[in-house]
N, C-alpha and C positions, 0 to 999 in steps of 0.2 A: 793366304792374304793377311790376314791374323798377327803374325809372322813379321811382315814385314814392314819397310817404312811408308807403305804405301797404303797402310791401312783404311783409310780415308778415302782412298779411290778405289777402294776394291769395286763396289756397286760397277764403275765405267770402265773398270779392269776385267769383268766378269761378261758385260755385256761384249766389250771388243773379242774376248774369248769365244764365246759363243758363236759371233759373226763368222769367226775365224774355221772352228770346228765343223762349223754346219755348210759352209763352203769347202773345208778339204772332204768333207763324206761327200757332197755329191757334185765336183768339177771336178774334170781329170788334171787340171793345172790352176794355181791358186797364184794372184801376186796379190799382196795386202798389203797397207801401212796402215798401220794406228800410231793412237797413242801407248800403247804397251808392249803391241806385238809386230812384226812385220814377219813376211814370205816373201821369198821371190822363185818366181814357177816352181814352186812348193808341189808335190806330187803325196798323194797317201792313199797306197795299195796294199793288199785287195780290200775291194768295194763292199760295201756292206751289202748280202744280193737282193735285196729288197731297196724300197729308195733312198732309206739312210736308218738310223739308229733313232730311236726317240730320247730324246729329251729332257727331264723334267726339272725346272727349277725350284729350287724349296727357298725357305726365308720366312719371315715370319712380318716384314717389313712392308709399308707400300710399294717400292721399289723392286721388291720380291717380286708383285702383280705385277708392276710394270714391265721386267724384266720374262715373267714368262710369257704373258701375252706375246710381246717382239719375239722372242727368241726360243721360246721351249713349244713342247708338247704336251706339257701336263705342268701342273703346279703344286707344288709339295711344302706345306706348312707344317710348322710342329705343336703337338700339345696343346691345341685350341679347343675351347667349349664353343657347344652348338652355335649360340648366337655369333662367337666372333666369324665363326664360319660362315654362317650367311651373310654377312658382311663383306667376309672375302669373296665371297662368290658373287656379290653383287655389281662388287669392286673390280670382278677379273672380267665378268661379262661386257662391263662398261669398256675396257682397256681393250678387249677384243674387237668389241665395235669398232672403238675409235681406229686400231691396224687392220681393220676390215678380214675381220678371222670371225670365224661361226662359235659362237660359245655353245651351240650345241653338242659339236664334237670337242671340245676341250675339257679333262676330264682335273679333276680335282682328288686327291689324295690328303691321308693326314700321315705325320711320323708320330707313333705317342708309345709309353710306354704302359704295358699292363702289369698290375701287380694281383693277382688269381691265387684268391685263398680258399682256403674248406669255411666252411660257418665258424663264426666264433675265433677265428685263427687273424694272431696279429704278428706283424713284423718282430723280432724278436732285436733287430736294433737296425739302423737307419744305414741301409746299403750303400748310399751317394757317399758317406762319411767315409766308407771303406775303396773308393775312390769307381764302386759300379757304374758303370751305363745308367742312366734312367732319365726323366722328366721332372720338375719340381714338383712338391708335392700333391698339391690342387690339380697338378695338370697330369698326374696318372690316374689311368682306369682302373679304379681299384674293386675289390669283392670277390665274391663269390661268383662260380660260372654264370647263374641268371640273372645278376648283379652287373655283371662284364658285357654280357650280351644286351640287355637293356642299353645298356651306355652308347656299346657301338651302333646299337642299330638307330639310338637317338642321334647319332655322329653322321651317319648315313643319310640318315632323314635331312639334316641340314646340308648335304651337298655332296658329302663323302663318298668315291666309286674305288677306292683302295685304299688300303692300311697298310705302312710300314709299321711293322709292331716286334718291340723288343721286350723281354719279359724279364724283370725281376727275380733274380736265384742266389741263391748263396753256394752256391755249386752247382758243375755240370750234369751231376746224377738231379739235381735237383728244377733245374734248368730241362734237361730231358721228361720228367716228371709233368711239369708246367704244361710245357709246349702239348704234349699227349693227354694233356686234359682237356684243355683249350680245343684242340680238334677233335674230341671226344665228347666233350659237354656243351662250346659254345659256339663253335663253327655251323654247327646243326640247329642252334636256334637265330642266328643273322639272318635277317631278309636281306633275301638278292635280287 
């Protein structure tokens, strides 16, 4: 969407996607028009054996919410602090209502990234510059194991029922290093 000259309509380009999607998983024949996409007795087999795939929309935007309430299974924000999170969550309950969906079962997610050090231990130069994956500053969990764990379970506390989490490395040996901390020091201290 980014991409293209539609950029500006991606939000109703994304929504008519979705319409589109979520009807070829559970009708066995689809006819559609939009504005972006059409089918005609559109067929997509085999069926997922369950009742369809979930979902989840992410975005960081109100339109975000709006859009998963209508159309997803879960809502996936990136790199937010506690409060703006409960704000979303307040924000998504409200949207649910309004499409008559139970916010009870609609679950909330964060994408962020970790950066998991030893005590004392600093970046030895700014990863984003070397063109890594990551989060803007402020918005990585950074520290040490019980440093990280604090964060996320504070992350949790405000709404949070899953984490997409990418870690910070300067290589794969070092990347593997991380990850086998992380599930060794701070997986073990999250309340679930």
């Amino acid at each position: 969407a980014s991409g293209s000259d539609r950029f500006h309509q991606r939000g109703r380009a994304a929504n008519e996607a979705l319409q589109l999607i979520r009807a070829l998983w559970e009708q066995d024949e689809v006819t559609f028009k939009g504005e972006f996409f059409a089918a005609h007795e559109a067929r997509h087999f085999p069926k997922h054996p369950g009742q369809t795939l979930p979902i989840w929309v992410g975005g960081n935007a109100a339109a975000s919410i709006q859009r998963a309430a209508a159309y997803g299974d879960g809502y996936l924000p990136a790199a937010k602090h506690p409060d703006e999170l409960r704000q979303d969550r307040e924000q998504l309950d409200r949207e649910l209502e309004r499409v008559r969906r139970d916010p009870a079962t609609f679950p909330m997610a964060l994408s962020l990234t970790v950066d998991l050090r030893e005590p004392g231990e600093g970046l030895a130069e700014d990863l984003e510059e070397r063109g890594m994956h990551g989060h803007a500053g402020s918005r990585v969990v950074t520290g040490t194991a019980p440093e990280v764990a604090e964060k996320l379970n504070a992350l949790a506390a405000a709404g949070v029922e899953h984490f997409a989490l990418s870690f910070r490395a300067h290589s794969l040996s070092h990347l593997k290093e991380r990850l086998e901390k992380f599930a060794r020091e701070v997986r073990p201290a999250l309340e679930t």
